[in-house]
N, C-alpha and C positions, 0 to 999 in steps of 0.2 A: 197384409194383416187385417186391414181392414176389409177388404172385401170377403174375408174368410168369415169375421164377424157376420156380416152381414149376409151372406149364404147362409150361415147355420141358424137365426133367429129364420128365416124365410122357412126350411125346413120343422124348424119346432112349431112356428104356425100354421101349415101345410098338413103338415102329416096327420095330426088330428081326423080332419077331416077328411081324412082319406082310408082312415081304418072303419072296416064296418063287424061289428062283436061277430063271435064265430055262432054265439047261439041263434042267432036270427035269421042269418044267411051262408048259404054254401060259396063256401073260397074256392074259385076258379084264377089256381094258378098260371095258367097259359094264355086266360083270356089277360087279365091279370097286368100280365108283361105289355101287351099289345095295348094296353089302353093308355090315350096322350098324356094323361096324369102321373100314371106310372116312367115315360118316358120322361117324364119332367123331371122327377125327383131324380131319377138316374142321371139327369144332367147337373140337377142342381150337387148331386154327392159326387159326381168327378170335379166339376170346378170347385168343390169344397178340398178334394183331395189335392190337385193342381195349386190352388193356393196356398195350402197349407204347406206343400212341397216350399214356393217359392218364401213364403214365410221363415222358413226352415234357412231356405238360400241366402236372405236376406241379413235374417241374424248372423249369419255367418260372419258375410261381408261385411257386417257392423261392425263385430269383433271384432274384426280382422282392422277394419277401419279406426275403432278404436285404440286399439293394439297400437297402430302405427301414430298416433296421435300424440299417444302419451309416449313410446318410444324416442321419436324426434323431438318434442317437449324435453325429455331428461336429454339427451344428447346434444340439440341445441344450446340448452341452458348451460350444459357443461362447458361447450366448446366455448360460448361466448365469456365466460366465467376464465378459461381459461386464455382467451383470446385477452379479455384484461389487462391479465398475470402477466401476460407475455410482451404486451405495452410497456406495460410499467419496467419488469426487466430491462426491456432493449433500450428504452428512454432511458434509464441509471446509465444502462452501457455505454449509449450516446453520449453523456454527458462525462460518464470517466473518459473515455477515447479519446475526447476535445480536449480533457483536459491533459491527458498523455500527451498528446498529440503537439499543445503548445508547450509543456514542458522541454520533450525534447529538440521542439525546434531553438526554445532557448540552450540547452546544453551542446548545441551542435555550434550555437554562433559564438559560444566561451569557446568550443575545441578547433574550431575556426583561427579565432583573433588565437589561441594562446599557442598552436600551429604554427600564425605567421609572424606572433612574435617572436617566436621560436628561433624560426628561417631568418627572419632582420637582425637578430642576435648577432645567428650566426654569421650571418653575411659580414655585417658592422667587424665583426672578433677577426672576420677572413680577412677586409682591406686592412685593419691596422696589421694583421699580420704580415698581410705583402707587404705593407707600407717599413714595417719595422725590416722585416728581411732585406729590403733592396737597400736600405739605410746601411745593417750590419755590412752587407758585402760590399758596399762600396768603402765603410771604414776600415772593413778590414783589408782591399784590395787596398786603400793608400797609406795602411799601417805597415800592410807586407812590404810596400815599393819604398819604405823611410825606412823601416827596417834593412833593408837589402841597402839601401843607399849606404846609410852609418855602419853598417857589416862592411863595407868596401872599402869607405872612408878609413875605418880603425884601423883595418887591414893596410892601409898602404902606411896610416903613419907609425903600426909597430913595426912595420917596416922602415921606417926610419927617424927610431924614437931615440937618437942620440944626439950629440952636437955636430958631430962630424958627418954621420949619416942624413939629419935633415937639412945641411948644408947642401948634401951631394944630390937632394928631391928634385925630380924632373919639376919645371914650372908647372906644366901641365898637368900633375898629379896634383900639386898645391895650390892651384887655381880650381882643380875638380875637387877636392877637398872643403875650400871658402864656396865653394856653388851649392854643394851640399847644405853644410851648414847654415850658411843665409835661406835657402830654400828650406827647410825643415824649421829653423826660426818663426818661420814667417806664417807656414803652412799650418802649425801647429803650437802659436803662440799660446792663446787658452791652455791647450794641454801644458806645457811648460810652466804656466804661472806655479812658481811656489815651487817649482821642481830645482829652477837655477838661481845662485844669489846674484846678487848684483854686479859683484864682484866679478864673477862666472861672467854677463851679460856682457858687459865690460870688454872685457876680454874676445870674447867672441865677437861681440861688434868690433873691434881692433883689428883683429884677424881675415875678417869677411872685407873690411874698406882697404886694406893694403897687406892680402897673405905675403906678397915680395919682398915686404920692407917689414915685417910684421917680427921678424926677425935681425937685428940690427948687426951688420959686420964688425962695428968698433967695438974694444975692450970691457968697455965698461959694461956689453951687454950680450959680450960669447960666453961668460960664465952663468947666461940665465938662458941659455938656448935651451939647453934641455928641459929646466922647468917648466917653461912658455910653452913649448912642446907638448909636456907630459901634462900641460893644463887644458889646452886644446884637446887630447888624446883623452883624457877624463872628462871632458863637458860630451863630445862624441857618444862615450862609452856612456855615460851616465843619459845622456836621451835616447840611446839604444834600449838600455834598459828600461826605460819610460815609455817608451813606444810598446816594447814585449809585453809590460806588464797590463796594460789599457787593453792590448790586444787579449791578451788572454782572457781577463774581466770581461770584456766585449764579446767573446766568445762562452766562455759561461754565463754570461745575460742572454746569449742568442739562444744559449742552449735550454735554460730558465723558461725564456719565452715561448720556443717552439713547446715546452711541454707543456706548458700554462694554456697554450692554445690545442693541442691534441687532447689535454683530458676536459678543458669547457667542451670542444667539439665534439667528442664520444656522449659528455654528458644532455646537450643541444639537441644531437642526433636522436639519443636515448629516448629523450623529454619530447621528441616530435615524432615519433616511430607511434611511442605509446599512445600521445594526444590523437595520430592517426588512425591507431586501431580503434582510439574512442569512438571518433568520428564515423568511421565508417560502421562499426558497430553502430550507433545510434540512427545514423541515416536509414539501417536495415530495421530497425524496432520502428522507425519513424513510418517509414514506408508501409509493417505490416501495423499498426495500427491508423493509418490511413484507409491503407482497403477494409479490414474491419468494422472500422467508423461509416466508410460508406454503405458497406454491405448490410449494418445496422439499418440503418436507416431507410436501406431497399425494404429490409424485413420488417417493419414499423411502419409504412404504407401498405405492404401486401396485409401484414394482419390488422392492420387498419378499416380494410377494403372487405375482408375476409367478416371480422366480426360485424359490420354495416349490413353483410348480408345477410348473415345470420341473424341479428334482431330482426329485417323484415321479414325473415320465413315465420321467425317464431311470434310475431305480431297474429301477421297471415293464418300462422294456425291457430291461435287463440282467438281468434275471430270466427274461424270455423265450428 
């Protein structure tokens, strides 16, 4: 641009002196051309026309340079503007994630502990349940064998529950009779208290220290055979019956229990299935805002990284 200037001021002082009026002298256009002066000016107006071309080229690529200036100007400023925006988001996000993040590690370690209290519960509810089971069947196994016992006892002495007929009693029946009796006495005194009078005790301890003589051959005591008899024969009967009736209660307690334990168990069960599905539900919410939280934070040094560059281009070009 400048050198165009400056070609064209050389011309406008040039040329003057180079015209000569038509009325004084004849114009010799062919000499004209050939003269050094005329070659001059013909140089000086191509490099006027050349420069003015690249003049032309130049503003172009200003534009154009311009153009791109303010272009990246608005674009950087946005980007970085938006680069910000995007901080600030991911940093909130950062900080709710962390915060998610210890939330549910607490709700896992409540569905944890309330899991395994759960399982000790149960376990605790299981022993006393064996514990009560192996208890019933052994009482009820030594309630059957006193049962069966006094079933047998009665059995031989209504079999010889008169005077004449318990006179005619093998020893050995009436000796397994007093073994019974003394043994079930003895076995199941507790259970008795209150069931026999004294009277009753009396009596059977009489029985059990001399069943041979327990019965007396003289007069004055063959008219009481049979009640003596029928007294033994009712203390028998009457702890058969005491024995059935403990068994049966004992057996409806067992039955009581076992259900008292099947519906806590169902409900234990229930209560740890669900706390399980919590659990594992949470570990999966835990886990995805874990990778989230980190992936955050990948993206919060990349546009970290990103808008650092972005201010120094747009420094760089405002410096331009």
């Amino acid at each position: 641009m400048v050198r165009a200037v400056a070609v064209t001021l050389l011309l406008a002082l040039v040329l003057p002196f180079l015209v000569t009026p038509v009325s004084s002298l004849t114009f010799d256009v062919a000499g004209a051309k050939n003269r050094p002066v005329s070659k001059f000016i013909t140089l000086l107006k191509d490099m006027l026309k050349q420069l003015e071309k690249e003049a032309e080229e130049d503003e172009e690529i200003y534009d154009k340079m311009a153009c791109w200036c303010t272009t990246n100007d608005r674009e950087k400023t946005k980007s970085i503007a938006d680069a910000g925006a995007r901080i600030e988001d991911l940093t909130n996000k950062i900080e709710e994630l962390t915060a998610q993040s210890a939330r549910l590690n607490t709700e896992i370690k409540n569905h944890e502990n309330e899991v395994a209290e759960n399982q000790a519960s149960l376990d605790k509810a299981t022993a006393l349940r064996e514990k009560q089971l192996a208890e019933f069947n052994a009482e009820e196994k030594d309630l059957l064998e006193s049962i069966s016992a006094l079933k047998a006892a009665v059995t031989v002495l209504s079999k010889h529950n008169s005077a004449s007929a318990f006179l005619q009693m093998p020893r050995t029946h009436m000796l397994g009779v007093a073994a019974t009796l003394q043994n079930e006495l003895s076995k199941h005194s507790s259970l008795l208290e209150g069931v026999l009078m004294p009277s009753e005790r009396r009596a059977a301890a009489a029985f059990v220290q001399s069943p041979q003589d327990y019965f007396d051959a003289a007069p004055t005591f063959k008219q009481s055979y049979a009640p003596q008899s029928g007294e033994i024969f009712g203390i028998l009967r009457q702890m058969k019956e005491t024995f059935e009736s403990n068994l049966s209660a004992s057996q409806k307690e067992e039955m009581a229990n076992q259900k008292a334990y099947e519906d806590l168990k169902a409900a234990k069960e229930e209560e740890s299935a669900a706390g399980q599905a919590q659990l594992e539900a949470k570990t999966g919410e835990l886990a995805d805002a874990d990778e989230k939280n980190a992936q955050a934070k990948v993206d919060v040094e990349d546009t970290k990284a990103s808008l650092s560059a972005d201010e120094q281009f747009l420094m760089m070009l405002k410096e331009k």
